[in-house]
PDB file with SEQRES, HELIX, SHEET and CRYST1 records, atoms N, CA, C and O in Angstrom:
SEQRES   1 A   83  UNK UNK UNK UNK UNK UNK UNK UNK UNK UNK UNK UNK UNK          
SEQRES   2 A   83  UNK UNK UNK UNK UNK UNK UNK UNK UNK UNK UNK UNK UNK          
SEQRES   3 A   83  UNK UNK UNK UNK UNK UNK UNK UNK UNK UNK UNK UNK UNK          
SEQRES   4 A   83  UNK UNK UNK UNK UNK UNK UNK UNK UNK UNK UNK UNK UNK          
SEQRES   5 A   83  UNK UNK UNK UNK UNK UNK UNK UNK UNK UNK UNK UNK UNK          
SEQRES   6 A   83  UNK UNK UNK UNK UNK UNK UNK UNK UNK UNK UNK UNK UNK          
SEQRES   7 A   83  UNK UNK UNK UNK UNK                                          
HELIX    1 AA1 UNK A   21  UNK A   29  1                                   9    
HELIX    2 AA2 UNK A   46  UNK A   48  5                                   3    
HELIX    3 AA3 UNK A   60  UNK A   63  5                                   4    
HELIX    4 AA4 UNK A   64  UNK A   75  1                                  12    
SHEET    1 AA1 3 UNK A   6  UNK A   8  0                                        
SHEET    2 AA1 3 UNK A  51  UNK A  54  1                                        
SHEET    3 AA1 3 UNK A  79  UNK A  81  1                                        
CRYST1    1.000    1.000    1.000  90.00  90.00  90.00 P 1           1          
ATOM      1  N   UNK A   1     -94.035 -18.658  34.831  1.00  0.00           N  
ATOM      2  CA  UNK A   1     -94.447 -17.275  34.872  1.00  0.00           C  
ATOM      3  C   UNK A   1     -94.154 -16.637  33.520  1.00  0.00           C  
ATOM      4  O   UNK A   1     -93.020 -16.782  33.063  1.00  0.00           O  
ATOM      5  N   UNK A   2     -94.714 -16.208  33.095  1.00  0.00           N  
ATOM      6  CA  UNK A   2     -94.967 -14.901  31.605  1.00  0.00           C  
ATOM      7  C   UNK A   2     -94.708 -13.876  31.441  1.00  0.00           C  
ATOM      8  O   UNK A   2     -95.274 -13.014  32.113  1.00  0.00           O  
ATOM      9  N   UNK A   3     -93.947 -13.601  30.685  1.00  0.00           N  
ATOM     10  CA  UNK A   3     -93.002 -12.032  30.736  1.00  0.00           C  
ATOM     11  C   UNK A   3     -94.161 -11.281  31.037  1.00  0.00           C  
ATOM     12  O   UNK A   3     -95.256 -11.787  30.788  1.00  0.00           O  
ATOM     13  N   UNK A   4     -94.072  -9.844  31.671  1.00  0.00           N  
ATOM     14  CA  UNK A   4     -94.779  -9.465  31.481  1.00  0.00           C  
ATOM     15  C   UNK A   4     -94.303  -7.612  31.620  1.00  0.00           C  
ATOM     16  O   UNK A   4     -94.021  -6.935  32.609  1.00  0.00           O  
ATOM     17  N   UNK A   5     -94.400  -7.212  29.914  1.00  0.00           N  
ATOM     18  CA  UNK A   5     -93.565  -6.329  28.906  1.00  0.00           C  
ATOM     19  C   UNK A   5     -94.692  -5.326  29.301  1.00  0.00           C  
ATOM     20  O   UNK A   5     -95.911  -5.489  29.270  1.00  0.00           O  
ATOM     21  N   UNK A   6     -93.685  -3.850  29.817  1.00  0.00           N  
ATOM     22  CA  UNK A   6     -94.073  -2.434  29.281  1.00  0.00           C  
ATOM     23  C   UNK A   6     -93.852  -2.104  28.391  1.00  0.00           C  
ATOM     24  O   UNK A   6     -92.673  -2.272  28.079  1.00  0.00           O  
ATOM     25  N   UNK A   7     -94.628  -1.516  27.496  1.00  0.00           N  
ATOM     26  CA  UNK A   7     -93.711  -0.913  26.338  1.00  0.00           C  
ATOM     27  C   UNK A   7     -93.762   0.480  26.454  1.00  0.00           C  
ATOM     28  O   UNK A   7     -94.703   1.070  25.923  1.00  0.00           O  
ATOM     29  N   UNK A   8     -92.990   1.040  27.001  1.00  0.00           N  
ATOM     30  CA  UNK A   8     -92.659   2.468  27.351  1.00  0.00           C  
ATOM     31  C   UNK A   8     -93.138   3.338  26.451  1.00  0.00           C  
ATOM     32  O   UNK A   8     -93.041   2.954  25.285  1.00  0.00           O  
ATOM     33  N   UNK A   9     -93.660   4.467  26.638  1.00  0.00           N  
ATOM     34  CA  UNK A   9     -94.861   5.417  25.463  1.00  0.00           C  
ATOM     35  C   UNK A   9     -94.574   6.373  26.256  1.00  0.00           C  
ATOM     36  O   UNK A   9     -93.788   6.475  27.197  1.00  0.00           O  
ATOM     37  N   UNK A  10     -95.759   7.500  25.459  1.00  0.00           N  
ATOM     38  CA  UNK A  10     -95.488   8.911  26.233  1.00  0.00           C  
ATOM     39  C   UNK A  10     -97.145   9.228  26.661  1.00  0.00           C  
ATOM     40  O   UNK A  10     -98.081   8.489  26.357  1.00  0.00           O  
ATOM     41  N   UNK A  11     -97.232  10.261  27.288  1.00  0.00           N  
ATOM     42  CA  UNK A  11     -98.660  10.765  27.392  1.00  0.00           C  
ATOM     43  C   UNK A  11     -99.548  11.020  26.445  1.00  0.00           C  
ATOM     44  O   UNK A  11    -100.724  10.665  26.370  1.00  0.00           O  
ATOM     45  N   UNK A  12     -98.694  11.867  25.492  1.00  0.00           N  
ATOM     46  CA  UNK A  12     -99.601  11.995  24.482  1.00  0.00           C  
ATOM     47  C   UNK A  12     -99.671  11.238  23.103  1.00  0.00           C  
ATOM     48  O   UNK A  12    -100.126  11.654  22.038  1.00  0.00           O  
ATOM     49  N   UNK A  13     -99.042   9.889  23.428  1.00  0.00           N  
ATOM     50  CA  UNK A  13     -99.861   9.145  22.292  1.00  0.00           C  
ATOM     51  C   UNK A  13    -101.083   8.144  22.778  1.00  0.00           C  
ATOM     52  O   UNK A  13    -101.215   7.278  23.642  1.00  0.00           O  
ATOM     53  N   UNK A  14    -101.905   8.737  21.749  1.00  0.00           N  
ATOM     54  CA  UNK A  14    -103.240   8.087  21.971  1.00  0.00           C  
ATOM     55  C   UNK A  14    -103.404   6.800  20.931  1.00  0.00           C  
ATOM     56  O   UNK A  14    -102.956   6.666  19.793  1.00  0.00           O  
ATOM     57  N   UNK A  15    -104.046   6.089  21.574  1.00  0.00           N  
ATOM     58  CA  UNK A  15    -103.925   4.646  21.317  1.00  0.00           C  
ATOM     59  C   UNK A  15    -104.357   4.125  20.105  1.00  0.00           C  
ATOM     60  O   UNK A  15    -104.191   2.965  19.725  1.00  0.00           O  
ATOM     61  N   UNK A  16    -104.982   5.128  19.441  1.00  0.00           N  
ATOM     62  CA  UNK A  16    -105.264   4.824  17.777  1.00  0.00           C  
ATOM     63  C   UNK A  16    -104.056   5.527  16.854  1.00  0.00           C  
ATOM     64  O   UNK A  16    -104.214   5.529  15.633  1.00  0.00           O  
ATOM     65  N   UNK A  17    -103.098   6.002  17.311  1.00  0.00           N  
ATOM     66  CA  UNK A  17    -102.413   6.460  16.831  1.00  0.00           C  
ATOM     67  C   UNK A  17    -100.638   5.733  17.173  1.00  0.00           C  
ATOM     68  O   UNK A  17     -99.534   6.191  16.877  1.00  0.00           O  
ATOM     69  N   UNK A  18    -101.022   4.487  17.885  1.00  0.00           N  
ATOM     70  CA  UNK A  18     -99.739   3.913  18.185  1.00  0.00           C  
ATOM     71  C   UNK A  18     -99.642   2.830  16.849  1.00  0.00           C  
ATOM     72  O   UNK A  18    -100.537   2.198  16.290  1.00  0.00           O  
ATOM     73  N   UNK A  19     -97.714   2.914  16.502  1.00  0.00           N  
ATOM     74  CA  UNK A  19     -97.692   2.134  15.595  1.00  0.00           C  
ATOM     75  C   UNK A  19     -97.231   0.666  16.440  1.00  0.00           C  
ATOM     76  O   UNK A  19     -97.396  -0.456  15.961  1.00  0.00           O  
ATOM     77  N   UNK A  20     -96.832   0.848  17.326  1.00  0.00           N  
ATOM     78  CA  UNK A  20     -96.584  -0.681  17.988  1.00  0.00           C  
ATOM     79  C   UNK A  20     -97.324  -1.717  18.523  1.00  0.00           C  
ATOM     80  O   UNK A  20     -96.942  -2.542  19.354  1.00  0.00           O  
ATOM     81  N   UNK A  21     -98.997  -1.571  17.708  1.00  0.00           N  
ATOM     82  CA  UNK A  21    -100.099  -2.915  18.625  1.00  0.00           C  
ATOM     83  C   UNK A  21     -99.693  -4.010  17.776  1.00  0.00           C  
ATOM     84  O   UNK A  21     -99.967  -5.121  18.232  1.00  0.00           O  
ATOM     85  N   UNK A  22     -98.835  -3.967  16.130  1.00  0.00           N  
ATOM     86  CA  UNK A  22     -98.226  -5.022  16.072  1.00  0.00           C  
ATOM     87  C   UNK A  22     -97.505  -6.112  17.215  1.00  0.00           C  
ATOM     88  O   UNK A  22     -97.726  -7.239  17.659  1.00  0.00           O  
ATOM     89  N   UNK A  23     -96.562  -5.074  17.372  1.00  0.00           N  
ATOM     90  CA  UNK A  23     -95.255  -5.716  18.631  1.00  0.00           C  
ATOM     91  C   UNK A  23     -96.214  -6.140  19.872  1.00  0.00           C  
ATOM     92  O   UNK A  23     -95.690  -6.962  20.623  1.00  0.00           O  
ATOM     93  N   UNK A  24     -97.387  -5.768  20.182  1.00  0.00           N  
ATOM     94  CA  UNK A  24     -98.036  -5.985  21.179  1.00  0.00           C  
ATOM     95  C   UNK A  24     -98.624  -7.009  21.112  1.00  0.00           C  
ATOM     96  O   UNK A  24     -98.815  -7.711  22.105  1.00  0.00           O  
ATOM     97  N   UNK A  25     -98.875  -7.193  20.388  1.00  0.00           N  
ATOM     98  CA  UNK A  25     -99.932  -8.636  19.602  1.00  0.00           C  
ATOM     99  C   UNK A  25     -98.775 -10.496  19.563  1.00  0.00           C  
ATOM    100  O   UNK A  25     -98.747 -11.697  19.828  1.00  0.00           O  
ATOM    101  N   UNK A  26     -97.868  -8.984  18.847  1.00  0.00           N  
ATOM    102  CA  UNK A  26     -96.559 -10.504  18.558  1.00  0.00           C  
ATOM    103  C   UNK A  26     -96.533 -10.611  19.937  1.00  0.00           C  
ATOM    104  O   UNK A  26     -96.979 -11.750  20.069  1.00  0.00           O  
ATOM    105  N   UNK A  27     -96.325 -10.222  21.003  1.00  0.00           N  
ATOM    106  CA  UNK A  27     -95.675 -10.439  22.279  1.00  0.00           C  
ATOM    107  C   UNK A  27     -97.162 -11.366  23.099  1.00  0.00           C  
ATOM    108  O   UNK A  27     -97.232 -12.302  23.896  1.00  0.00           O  
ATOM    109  N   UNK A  28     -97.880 -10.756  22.595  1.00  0.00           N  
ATOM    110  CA  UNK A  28     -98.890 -11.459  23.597  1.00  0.00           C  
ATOM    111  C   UNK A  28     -99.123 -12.876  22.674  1.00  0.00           C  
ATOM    112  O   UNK A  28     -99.541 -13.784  23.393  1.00  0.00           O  
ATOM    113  N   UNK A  29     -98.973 -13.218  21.447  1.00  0.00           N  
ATOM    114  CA  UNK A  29     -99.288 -14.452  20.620  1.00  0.00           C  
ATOM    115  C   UNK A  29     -98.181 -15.794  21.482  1.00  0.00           C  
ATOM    116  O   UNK A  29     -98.032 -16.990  21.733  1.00  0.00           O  
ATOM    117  N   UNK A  30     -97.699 -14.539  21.614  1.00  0.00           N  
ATOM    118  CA  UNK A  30     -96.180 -15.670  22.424  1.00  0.00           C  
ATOM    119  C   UNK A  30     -96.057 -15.900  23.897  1.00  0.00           C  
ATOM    120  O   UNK A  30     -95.048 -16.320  24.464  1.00  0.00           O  
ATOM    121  N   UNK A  31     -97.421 -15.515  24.563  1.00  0.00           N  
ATOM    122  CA  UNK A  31     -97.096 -15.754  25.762  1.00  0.00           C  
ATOM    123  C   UNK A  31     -97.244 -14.451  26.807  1.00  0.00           C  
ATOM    124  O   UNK A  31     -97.758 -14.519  27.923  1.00  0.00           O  
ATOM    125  N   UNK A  32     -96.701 -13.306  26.219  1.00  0.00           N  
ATOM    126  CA  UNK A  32     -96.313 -12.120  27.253  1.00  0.00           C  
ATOM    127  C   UNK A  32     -97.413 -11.448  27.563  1.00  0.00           C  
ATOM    128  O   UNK A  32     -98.252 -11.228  26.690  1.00  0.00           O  
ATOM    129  N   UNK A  33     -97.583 -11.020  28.840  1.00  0.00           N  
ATOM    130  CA  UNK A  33     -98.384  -9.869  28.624  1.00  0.00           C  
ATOM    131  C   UNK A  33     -98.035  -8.627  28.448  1.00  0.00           C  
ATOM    132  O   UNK A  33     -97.627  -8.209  29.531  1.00  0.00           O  
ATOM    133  N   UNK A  34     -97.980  -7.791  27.621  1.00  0.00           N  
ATOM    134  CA  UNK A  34     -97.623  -6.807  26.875  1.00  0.00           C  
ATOM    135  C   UNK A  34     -98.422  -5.176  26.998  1.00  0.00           C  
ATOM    136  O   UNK A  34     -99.549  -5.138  26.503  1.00  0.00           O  
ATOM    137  N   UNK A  35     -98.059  -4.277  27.426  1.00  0.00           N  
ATOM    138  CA  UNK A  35     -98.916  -3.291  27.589  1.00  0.00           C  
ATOM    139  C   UNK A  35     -97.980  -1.759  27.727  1.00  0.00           C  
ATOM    140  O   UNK A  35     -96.950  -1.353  28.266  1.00  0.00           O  
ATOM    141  N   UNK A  36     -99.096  -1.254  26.858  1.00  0.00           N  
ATOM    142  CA  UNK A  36     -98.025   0.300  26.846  1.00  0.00           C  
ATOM    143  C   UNK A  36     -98.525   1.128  27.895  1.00  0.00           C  
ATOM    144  O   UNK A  36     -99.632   1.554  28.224  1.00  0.00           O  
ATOM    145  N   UNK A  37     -96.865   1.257  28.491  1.00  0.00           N  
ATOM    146  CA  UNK A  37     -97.193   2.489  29.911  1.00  0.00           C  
ATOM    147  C   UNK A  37     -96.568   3.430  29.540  1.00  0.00           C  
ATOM    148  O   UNK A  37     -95.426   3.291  29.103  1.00  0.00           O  
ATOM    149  N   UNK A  38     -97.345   4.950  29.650  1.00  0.00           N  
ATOM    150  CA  UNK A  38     -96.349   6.378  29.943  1.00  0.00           C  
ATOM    151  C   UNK A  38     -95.290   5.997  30.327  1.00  0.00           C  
ATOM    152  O   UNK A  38     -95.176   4.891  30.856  1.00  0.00           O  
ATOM    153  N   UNK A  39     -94.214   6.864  30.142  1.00  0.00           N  
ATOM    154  CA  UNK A  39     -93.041   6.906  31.007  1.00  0.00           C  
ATOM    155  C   UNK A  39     -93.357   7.814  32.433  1.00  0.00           C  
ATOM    156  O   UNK A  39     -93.049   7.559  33.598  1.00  0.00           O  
ATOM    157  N   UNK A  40     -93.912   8.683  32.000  1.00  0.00           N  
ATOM    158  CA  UNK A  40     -94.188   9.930  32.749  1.00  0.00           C  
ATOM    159  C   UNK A  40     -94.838   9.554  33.780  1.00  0.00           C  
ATOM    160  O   UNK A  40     -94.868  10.300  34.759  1.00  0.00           O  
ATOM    161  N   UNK A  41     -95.498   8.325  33.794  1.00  0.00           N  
ATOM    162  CA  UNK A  41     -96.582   7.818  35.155  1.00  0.00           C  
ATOM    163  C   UNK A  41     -95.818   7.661  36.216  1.00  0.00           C  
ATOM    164  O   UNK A  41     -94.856   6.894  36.266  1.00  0.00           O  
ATOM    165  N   UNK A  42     -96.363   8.665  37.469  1.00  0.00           N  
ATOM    166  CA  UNK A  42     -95.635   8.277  38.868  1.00  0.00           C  
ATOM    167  C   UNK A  42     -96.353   7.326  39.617  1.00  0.00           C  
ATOM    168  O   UNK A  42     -96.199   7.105  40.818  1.00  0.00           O  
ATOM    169  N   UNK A  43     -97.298   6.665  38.708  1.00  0.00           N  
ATOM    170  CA  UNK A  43     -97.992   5.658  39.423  1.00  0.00           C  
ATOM    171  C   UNK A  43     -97.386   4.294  39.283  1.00  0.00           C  
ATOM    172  O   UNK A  43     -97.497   3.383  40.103  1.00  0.00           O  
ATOM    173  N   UNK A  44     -96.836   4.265  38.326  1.00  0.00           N  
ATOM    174  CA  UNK A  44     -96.623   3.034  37.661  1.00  0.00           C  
ATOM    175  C   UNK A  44     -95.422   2.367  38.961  1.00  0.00           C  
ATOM    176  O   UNK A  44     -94.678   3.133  39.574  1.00  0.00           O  
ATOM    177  N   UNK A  45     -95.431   1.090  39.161  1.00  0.00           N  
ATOM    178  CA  UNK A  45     -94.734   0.194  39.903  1.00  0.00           C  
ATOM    179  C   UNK A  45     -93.704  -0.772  38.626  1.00  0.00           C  
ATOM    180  O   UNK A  45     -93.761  -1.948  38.267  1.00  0.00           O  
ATOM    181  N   UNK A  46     -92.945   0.210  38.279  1.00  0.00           N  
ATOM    182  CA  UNK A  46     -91.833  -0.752  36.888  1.00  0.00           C  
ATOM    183  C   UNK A  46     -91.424  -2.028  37.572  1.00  0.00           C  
ATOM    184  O   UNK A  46     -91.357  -3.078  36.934  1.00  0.00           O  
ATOM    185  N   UNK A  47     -91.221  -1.977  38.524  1.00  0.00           N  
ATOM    186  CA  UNK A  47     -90.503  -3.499  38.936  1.00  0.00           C  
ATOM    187  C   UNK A  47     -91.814  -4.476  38.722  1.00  0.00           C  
ATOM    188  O   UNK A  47     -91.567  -5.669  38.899  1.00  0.00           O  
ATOM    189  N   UNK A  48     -92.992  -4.190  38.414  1.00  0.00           N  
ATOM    190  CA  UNK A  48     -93.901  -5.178  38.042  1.00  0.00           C  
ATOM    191  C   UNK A  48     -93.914  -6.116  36.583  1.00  0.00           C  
ATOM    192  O   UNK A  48     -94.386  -7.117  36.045  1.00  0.00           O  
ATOM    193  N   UNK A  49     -92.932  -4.860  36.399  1.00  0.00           N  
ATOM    194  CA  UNK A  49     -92.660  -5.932  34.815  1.00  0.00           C  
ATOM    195  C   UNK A  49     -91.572  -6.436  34.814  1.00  0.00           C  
ATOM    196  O   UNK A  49     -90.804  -6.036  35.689  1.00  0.00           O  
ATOM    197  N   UNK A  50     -91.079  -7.487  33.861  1.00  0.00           N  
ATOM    198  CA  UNK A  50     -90.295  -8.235  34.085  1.00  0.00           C  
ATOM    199  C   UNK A  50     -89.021  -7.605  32.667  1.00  0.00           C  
ATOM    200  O   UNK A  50     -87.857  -7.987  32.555  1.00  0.00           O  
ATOM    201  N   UNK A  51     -89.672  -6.685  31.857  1.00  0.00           N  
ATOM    202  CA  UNK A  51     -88.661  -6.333  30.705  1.00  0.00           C  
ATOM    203  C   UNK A  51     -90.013  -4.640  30.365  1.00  0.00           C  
ATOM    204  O   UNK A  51     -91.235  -4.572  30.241  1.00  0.00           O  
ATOM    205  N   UNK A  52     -88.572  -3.310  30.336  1.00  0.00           N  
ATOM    206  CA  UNK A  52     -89.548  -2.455  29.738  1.00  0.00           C  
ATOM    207  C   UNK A  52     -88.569  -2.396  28.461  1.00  0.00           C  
ATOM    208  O   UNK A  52     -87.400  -2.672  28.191  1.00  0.00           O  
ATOM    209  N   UNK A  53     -89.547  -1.956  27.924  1.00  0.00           N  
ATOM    210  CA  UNK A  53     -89.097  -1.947  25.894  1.00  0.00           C  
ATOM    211  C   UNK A  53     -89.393  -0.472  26.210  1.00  0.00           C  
ATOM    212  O   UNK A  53     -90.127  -0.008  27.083  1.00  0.00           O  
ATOM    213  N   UNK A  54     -88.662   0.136  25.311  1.00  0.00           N  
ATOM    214  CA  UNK A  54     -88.295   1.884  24.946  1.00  0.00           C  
ATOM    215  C   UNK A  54     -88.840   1.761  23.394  1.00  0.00           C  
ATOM    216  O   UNK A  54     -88.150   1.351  22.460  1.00  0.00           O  
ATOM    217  N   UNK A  55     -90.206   2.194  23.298  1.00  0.00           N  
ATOM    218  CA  UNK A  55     -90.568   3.004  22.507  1.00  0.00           C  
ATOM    219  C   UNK A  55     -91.003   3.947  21.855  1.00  0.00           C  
ATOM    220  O   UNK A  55     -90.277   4.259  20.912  1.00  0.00           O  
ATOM    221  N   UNK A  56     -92.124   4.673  22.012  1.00  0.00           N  
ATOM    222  CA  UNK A  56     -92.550   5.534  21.636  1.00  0.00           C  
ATOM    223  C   UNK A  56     -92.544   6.717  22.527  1.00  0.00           C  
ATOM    224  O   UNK A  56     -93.597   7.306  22.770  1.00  0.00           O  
ATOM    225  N   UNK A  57     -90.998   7.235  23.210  1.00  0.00           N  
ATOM    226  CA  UNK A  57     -91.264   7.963  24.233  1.00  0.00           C  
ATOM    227  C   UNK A  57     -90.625   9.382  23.691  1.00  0.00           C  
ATOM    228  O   UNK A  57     -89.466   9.750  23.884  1.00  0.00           O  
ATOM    229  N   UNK A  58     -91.668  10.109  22.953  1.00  0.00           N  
ATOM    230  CA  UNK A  58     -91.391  11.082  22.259  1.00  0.00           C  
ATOM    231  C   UNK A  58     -91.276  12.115  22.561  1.00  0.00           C  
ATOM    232  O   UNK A  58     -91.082  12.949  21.677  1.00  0.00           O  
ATOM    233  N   UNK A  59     -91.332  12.456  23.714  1.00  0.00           N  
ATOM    234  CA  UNK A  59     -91.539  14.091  24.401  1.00  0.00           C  
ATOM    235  C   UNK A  59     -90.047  14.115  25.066  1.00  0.00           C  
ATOM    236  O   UNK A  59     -89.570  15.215  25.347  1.00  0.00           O  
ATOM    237  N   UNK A  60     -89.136  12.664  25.379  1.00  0.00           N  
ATOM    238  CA  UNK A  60     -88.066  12.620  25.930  1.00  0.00           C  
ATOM    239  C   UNK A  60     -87.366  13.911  25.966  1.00  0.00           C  
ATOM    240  O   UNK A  60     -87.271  14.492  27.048  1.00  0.00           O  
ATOM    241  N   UNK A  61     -86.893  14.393  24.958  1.00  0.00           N  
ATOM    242  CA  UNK A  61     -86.161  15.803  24.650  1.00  0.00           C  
ATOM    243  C   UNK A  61     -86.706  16.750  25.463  1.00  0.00           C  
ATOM    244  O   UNK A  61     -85.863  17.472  25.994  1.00  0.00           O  
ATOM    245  N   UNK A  62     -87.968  17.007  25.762  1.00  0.00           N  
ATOM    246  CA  UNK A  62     -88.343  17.877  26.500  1.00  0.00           C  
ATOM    247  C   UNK A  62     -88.617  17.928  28.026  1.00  0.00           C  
ATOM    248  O   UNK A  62     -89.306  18.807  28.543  1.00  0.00           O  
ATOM    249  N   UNK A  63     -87.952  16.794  28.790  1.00  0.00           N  
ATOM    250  CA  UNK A  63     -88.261  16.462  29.843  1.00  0.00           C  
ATOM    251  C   UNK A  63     -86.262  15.710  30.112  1.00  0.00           C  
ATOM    252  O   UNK A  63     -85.949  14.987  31.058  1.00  0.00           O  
ATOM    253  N   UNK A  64     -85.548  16.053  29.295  1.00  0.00           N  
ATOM    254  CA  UNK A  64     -84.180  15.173  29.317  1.00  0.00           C  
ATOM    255  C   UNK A  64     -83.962  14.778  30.578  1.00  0.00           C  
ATOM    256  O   UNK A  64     -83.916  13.592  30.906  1.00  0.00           O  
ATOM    257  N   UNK A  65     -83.817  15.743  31.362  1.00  0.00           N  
ATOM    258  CA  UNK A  65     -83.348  15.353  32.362  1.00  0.00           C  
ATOM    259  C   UNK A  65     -83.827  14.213  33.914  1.00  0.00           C  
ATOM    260  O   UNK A  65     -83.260  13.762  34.909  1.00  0.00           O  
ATOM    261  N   UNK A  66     -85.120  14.178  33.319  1.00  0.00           N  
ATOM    262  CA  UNK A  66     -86.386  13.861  34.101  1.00  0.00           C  
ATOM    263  C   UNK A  66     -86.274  12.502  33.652  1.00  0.00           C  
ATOM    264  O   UNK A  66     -86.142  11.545  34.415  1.00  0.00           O  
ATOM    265  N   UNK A  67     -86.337  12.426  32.262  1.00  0.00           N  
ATOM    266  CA  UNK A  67     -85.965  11.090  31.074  1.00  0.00           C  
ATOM    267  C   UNK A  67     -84.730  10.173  32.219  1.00  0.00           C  
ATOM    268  O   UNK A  67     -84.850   9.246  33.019  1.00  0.00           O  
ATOM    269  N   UNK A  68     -83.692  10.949  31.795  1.00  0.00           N  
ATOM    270  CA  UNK A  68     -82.701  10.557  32.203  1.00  0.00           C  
ATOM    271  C   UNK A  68     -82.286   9.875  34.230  1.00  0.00           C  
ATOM    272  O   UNK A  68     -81.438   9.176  34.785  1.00  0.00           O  
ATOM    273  N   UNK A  69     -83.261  10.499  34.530  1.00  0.00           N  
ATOM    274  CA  UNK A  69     -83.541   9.891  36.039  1.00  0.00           C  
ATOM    275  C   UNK A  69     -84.543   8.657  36.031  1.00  0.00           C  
ATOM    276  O   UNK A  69     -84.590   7.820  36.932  1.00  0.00           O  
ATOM    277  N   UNK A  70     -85.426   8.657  34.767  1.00  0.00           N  
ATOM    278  CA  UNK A  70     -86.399   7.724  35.093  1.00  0.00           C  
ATOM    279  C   UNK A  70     -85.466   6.214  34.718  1.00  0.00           C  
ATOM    280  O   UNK A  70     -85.623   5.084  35.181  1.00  0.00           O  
ATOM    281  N   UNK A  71     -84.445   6.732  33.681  1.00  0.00           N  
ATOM    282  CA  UNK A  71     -83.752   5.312  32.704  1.00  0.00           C  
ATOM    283  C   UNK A  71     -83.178   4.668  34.073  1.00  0.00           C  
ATOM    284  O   UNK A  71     -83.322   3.547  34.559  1.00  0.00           O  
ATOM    285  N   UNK A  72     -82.648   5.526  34.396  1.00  0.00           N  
ATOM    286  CA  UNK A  72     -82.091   5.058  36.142  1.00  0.00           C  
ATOM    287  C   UNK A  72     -82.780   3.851  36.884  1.00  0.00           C  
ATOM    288  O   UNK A  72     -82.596   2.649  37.079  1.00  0.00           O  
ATOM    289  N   UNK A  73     -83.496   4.646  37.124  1.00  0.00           N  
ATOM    290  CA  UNK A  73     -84.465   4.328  38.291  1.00  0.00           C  
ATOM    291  C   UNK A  73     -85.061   2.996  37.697  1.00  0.00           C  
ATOM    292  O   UNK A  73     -84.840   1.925  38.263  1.00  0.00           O  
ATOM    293  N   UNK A  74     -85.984   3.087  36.301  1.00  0.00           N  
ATOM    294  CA  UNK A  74     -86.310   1.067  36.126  1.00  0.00           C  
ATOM    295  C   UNK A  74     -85.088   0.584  35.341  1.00  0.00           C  
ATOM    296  O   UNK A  74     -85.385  -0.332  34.575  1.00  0.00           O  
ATOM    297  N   UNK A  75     -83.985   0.887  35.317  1.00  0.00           N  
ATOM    298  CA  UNK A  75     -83.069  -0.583  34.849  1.00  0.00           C  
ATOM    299  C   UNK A  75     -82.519  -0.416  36.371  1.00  0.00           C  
ATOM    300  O   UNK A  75     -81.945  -1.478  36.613  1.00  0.00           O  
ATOM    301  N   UNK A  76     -82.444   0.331  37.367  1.00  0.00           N  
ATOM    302  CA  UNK A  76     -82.198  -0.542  38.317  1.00  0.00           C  
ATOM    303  C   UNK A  76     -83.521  -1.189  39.019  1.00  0.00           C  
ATOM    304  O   UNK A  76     -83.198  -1.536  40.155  1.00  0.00           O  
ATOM    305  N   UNK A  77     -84.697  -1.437  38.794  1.00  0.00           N  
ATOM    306  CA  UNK A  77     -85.905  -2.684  39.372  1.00  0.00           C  
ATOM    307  C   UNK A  77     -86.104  -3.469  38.434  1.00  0.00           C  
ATOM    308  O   UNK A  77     -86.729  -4.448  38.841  1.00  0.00           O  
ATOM    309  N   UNK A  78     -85.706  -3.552  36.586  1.00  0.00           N  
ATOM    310  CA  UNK A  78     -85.947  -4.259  36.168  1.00  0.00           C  
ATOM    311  C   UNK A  78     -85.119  -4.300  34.807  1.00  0.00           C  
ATOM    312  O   UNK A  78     -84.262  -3.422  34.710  1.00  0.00           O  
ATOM    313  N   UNK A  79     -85.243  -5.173  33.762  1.00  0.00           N  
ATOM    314  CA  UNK A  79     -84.696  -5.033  32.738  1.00  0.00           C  
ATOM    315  C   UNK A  79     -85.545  -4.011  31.866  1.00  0.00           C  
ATOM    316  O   UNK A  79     -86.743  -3.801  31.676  1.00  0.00           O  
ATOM    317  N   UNK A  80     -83.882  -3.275  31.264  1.00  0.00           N  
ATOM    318  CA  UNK A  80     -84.722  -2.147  30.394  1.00  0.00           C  
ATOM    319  C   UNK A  80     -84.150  -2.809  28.955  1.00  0.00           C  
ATOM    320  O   UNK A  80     -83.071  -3.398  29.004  1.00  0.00           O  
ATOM    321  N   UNK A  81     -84.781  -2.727  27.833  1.00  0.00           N  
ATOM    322  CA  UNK A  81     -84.294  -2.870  26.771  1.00  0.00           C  
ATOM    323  C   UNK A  81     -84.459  -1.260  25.537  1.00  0.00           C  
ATOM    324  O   UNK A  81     -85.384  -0.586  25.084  1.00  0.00           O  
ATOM    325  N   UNK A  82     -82.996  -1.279  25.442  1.00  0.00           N  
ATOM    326  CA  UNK A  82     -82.959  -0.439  24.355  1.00  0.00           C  
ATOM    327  C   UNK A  82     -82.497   0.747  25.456  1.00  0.00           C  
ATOM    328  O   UNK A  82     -83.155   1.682  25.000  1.00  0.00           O  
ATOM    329  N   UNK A  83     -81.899   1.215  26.432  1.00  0.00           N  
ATOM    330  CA  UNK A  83     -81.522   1.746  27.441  1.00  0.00           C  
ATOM    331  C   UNK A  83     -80.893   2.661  26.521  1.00  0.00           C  
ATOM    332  O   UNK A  83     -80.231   3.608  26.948  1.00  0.00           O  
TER     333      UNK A  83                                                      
END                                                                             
C-alpha cells in the first residue's frame, strides 16, 4: 500500500499560486499519492491519509482556535507531520 499524503493548505490558495507542486511531484515520483487539502474542509475524511504534512495553512492565525481543534482531531486518526 502507498502513502497516501495531504498536504495541508488553506482555502485561499489557488493552485497556480502554490509553491509546493515541487514536494508534490517528489512525493508522487516516489510512490505516494500526494494531494493538497484545505484544512478548513469539513468534508475531508483525514484518517484517509496515511501522513498529513502542514503546509501552506496561512489563515491559521485567524481561525487559532479552530486551527488548534483541527491539529487535535487528525493526529489523533492519523500521522501529522510538522504538528
Amino acid at each position: 500500500m502507498s502513502a497516501r499524503v495531504a498536504l495541508a493548505t488553506c482555502a485561499a490558495v489557488s493552485p497556480s499560486a502554490r509553491d509546493d507542486d515541487a514536494l508534490a511531484e517528489a512525493l508522487r515520483a516516489r510512490g505516494a499519492e500526494a494531494r493538497f487539502v484545505p484544512w478548513q474542509d469539513a468534508q475531508v475524511d483525514w484518517s484517509e491519509f496515511s501522513h498529513v504534512l502542514l503546509r501552506s495553512t496561512w489563515d491559521y492565525h485567524l481561525k487559532s482556535e479552530a486551527f488548534a481543534t483541527w491539529i487535535d482531531e487528525v493526529a489523533a486518526k492519523t500521522r501529522l507531520i510538522n504538528p
